[in-house]
N, C-alpha and C positions, 0 to 999 in steps of 0.2 A: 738592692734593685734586681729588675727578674737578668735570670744567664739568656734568656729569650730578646731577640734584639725588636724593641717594639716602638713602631713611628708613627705616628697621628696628625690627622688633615682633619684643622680645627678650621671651617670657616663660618664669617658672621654671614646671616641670610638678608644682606643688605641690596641684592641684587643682582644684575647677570656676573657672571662667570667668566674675570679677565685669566688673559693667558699669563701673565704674573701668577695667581694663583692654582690656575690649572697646573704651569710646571712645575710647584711645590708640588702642589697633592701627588703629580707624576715621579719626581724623587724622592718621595716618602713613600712611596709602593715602591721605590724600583731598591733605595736600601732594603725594607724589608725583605721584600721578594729575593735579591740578591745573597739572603745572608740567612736566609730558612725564620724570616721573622711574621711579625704578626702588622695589618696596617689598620691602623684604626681610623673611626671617620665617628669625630664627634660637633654637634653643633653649638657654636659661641652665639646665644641672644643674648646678652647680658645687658646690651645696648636696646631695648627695646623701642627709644626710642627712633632707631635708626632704620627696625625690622621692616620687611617688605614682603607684602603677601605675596605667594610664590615664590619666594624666594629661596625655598627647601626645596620645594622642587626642582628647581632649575640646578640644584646642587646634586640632587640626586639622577636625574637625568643626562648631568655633564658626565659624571662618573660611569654611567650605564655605557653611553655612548661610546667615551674614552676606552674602553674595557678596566677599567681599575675598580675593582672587584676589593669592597672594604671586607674585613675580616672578623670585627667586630662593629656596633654601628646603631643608635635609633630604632631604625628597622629590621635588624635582624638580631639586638640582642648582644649578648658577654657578660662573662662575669666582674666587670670593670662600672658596670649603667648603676645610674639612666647616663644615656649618653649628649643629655641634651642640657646645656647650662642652667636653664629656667626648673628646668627639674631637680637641679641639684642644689636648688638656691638656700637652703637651711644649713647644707651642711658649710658655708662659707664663714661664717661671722664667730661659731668658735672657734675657727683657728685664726680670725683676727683677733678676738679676745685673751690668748693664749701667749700670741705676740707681748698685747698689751700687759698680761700679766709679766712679760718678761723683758719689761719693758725696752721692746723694741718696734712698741706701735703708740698713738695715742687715740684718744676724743678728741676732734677740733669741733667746737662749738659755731667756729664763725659764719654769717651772715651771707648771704649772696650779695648784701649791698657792701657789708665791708672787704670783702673778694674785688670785688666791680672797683669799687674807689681805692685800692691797693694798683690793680692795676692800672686805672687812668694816673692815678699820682707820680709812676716808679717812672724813669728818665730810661728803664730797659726796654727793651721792646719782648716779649712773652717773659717777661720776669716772674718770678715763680711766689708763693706764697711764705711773707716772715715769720710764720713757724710759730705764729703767735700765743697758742695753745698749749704748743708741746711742753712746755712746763708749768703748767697750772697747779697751784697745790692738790692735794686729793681730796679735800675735803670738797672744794670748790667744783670738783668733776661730779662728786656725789651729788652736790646740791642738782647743779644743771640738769641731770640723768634723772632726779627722783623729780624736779619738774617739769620733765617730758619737754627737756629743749631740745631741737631736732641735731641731726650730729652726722658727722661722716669720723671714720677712722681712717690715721695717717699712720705711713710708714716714718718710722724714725732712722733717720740716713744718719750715718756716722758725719761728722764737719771737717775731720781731717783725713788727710792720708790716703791712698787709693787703691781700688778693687780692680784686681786681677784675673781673666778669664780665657780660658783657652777655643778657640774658634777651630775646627778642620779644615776651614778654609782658608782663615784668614791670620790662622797662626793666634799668637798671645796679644792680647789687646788690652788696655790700661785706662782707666778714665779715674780723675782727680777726684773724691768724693765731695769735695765743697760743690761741685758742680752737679750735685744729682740733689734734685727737690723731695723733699718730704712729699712722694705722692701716695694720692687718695688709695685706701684697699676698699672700705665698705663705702659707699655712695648713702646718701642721705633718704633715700627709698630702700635701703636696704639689699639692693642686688652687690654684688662684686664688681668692682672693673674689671676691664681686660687684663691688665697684667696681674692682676694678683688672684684671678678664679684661672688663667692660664696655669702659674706657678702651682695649684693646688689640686688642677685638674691632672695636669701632666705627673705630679708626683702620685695621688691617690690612683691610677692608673696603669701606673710599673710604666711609663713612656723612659725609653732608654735615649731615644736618639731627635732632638727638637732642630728639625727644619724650617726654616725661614726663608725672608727677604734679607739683603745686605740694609734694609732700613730701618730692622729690629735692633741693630747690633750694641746702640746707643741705651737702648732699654734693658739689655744682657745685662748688665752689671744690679740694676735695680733687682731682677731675678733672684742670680744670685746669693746677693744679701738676704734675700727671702730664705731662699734654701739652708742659707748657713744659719738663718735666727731659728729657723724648724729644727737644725740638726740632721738636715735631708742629702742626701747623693745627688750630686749635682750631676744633669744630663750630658750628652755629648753635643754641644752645639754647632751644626751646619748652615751655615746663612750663607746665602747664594748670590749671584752677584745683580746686579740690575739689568734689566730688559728695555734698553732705548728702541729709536723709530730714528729713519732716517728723513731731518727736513727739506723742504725743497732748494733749502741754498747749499746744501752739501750734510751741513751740522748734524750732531742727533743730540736729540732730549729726551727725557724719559718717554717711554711708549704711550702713548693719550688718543683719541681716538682722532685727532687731526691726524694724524698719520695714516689711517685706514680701520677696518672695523680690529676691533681687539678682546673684542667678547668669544667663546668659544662658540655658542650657540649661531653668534653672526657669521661667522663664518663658515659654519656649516651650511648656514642661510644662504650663503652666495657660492654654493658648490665646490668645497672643499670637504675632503673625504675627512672623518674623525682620524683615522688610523694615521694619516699624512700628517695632519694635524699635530699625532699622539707624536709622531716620528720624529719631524721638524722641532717641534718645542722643545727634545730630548735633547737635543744638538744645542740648544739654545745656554751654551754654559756649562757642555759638558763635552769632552775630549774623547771619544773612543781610542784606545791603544791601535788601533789596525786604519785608523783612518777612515773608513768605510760609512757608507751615510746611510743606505737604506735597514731599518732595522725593524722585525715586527716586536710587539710584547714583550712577547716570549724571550726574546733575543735579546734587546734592550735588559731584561733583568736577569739575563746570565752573562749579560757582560759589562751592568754597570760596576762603579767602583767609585768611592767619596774622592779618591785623589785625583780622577779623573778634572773635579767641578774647579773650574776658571775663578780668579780673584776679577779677572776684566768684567767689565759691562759687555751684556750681548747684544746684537743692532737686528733687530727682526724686520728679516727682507722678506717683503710678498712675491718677488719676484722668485726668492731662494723656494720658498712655499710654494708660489705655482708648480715649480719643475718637481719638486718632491710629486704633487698632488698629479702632476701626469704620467708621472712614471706609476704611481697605484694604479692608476687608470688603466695602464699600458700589460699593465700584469695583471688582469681582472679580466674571467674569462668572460665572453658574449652574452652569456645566461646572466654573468654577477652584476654586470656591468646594466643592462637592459632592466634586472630588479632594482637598481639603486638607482639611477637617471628616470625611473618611469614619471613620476612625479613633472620631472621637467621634460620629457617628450608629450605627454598630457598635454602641458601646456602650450604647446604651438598645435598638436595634433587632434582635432580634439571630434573630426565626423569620422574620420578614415578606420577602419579597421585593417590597418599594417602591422607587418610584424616589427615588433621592435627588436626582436636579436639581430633581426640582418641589419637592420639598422644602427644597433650598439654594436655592429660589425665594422661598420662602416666608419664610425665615432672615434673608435679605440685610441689608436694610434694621431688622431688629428684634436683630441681635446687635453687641456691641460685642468680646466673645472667646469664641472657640471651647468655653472649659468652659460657657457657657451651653448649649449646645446639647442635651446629654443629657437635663436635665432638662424643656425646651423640649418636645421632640419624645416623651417617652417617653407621652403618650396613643397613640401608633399604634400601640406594640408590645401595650398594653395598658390596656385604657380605666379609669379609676379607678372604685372604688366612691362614687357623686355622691348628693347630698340633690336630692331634686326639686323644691325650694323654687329649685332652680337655674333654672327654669324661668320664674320671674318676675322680668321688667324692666320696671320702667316707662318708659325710653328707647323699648322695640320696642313698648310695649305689649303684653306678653303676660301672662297670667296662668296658671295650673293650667288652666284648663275651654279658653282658646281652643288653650294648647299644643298640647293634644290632639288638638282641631281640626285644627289647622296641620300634625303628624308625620303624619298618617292621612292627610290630603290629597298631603301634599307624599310619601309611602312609595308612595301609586298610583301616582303622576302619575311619580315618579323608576321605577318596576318596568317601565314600560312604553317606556321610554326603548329604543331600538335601540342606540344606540351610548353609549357612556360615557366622558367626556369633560369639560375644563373647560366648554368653551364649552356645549356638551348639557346639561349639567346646570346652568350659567348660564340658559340661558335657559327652561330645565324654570321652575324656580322664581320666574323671574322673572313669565313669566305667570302660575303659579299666583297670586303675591302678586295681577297684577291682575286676574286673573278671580274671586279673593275680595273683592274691591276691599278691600284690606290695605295698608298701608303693607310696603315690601320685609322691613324687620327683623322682620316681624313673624311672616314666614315662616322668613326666615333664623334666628333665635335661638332657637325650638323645634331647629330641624333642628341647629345647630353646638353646641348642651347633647346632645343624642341622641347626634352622632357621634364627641365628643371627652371628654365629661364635666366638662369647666371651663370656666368665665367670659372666661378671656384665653389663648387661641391663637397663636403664630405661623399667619396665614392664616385668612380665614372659613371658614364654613360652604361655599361652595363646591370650595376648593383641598384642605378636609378630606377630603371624598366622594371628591373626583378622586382623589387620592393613594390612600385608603382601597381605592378600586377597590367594584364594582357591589356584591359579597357581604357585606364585609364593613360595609360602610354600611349596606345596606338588616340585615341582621342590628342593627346597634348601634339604630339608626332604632326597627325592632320593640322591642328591649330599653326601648328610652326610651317608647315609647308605651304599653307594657306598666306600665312604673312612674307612669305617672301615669292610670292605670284603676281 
């Protein structure tokens, strides 16, 4: 096997992109990466009936997103390809021939109807197949073969005694072998199954180190046996622990999408940053030695480590998610922030030409995901119709009669302004407040009900005007003083 520590992110293109899969693919970049190794990314159709157009893409586009940068790959090549199952379908059936010459595979001839009525007859519930075939004389296999009976190839499981195999997570694990079924290698169309174009992918490959789910761990053994009837080097297997949701009565159960969306793509959909994302799922099962949560890339893979990965099930809080995703926000300067949110300021804003940095100004610190923002922001595109009872705070001290006051003073005093501007209209106001000798708010919360029509803003009464720009403030300004005359 190569001295090169090499890990591969094998998925079927059956559909979007659950975050179960995604934090595989994440720990198999972050071993490699960690340990000066190679990540591979190859694609299992083998199941064609299950393929879903688009479905590559979405695989390729999670990865883009993610920044998990494959090393070899479909698209870009190695010397390991084709990297894609459907391409490599010839080379699968002599090494199950190879088996059967050694004999530790067979030809099952049987029927789908005699399958079908094996199972309705058996008092088990997924009871497996009685092995019916596996000793047929030879001659009998030749007749079937030479009249082009159709056929699947079985593994031959040993009936006694039990396979042994060493887990980094979960330590040494032991399953009886009477309890592992003679399963399928070649399918009766000729493609591979999953586990056994797995075992042959991963080996013809050089894959050093196989990542999983904690829900392979039952099929590890059938592996294996594979390996040992090749006479192959068995991998280093990490199977990682389960990803539950928390139910509304307290409980969790596996992660489903009653929980909330669990696709990576959806949640990008609902304004969640990838990198938050990339960060959050990291923690999902795995221990940093310093405690510390925020981690970019880069950091993540010079500081993960396999001893780190939990045997516990991990419970995936959106709540834990949102705070992640506001703290990315919070660190993302005006410019970064205003190029990734545009999409969703677009959508509440959509005649105005404002600027959006002052705006992702104003955002920063008060959003925790990007779908907040629309509804955030949509006073600028257009002011709500407001009760003027808005007008009274007893925090500012304002009432009906001095608001009046306050917009008539402060609508001069901003008209005559030369230039327009945060800081200009900062300190417009500010005097006014002390040449009325008024407390600041008292000024400010007539003016930011005038310019915005609600109570809680992203950004005061100042940042409002600025953005607003001269006309369209001193207009709203007039409207608000108008409603309480």
């Amino acid at each position: 096997m190569s001295d090169i520590i090499r890990t591969r992110f094998a998925p079927s293109p059956t559909g979007f992109m659950h975050v179960g899969n995604l934090r595989t693919a994440l720990y198999e970049y972050l071993i490699a990466k960690s340990m000066g190794g190679t990540f591979v990314l190859r694609i299992e159709d083998t199941d064609q009936e299950r393929k879903v157009e688009g479905a590559v893409d979405i695989i390729y586009n999670t990865l883009r997103k993610a920044g998990l940068q494959h090393d070899e790959g479909p698209d870009i090549g190695g010397e390991y390809g084709p990297y894609v199952q459907s391409e490599r379908k010839n080379m699968y059936l002599p090494y199950a021939k190879q088996l059967i010459d050694n004999d530790k595979a067979y030809y099952c001839f049987c029927t789908k109807e005699r399958l079908d009525m094996l199972r309705e007859n058996s008092d088990e519930p997924g009871a497996g197949y009685d092995r019916h075939c596996r000793d047929l004389p030879k001659e009998e296999v030749e007749r079937l073969l030479a009249e082009g009976t159709p056929y699947v190839i079985r593994q031959k499981m040993p009936l006694s005694g039990t396979t042994t195999f060493e887990d980094a997570v979960f330590g040494s694990i032991s399953v009886e072998n009477a309890e592992l079924q003679d399963q399928i290698l070649i399918k009766a169309d000729g493609y591979p199954t999953y586990n056994f174009a797995n075992v042959i992918d991963d080996h013809t490959m050089n894959i050093t180190h196989v990542v999983r789910g904690c829900e392979y761990l039952s099929s590890t053994p059938k592996y294996n046996l594979l390996y040992e009837a090749f006479g192959w080097e068995i991998p280093t297997y990490i199977h990682l622990p389960l990803i539950m949701g928390k139910n509304d009565d307290g409980t969790i159960s596996k992660l489903s999408k009653r929980h909330g969306a669990t696709g990576f793509e959806d949640l990008v959909a609902q304004g969640y940053l990838p990198e938050a994302i990339v960060n959050y799922i990291a923690l999902l099962g795995w221990c940093p030695k310093d405690n510390r949560e925020i981690f970019t890339l880069q950091e993540l893979a010079e500081n993960f480590s396999v001893d780190g990965i939990s045997k516990s099930p991990a419970v995936f809080d959106y709540n834990k998610l949102e705070w992640f995703n506001g703290e990315y926000i919070k660190a993302m300067t005006d410019e970064q922030l205003a190029e990734v949110a545009e999409p969703y300021f677009r959508q509440a804003i959509k005649t105005k030409p404002l600027d959006f940095v002052k705006i992702a100004a104003i955002l920063r610190q008060r959003t925790t995901v990007l779908s907040q923002i629309p509804e955030k922001i949509a006073f600028f595109e257009e002011q709500p119709d407001y009760d003027k009872e808005l007008f009274v705070n007893k925090k500012s001290k304002t009432n009906l009669e001095n608001s009046a006051v306050m917009l008539k003073e402060a609508i001069s005093a901003l008209q005559a302004l030369s230039e327009w501007n945060h800081d200009t209209i900062h300190d417009c106001l500010m005097e006014l407040a002390a040449h009325l000798e008024v407390k600041n708010g008292t000024v400010m919360w007539p003016v930011r009900i005038a310019a915005s029509g609600m109570t809680v803003t992203p950004g005061g009464a100042v940042e409002i005007l600025d953005i607003l720009g001269r006309e369209e403030s001193l207009d709203r300004l007039n409207k608000g003083l108008a409603k309480l005359s």
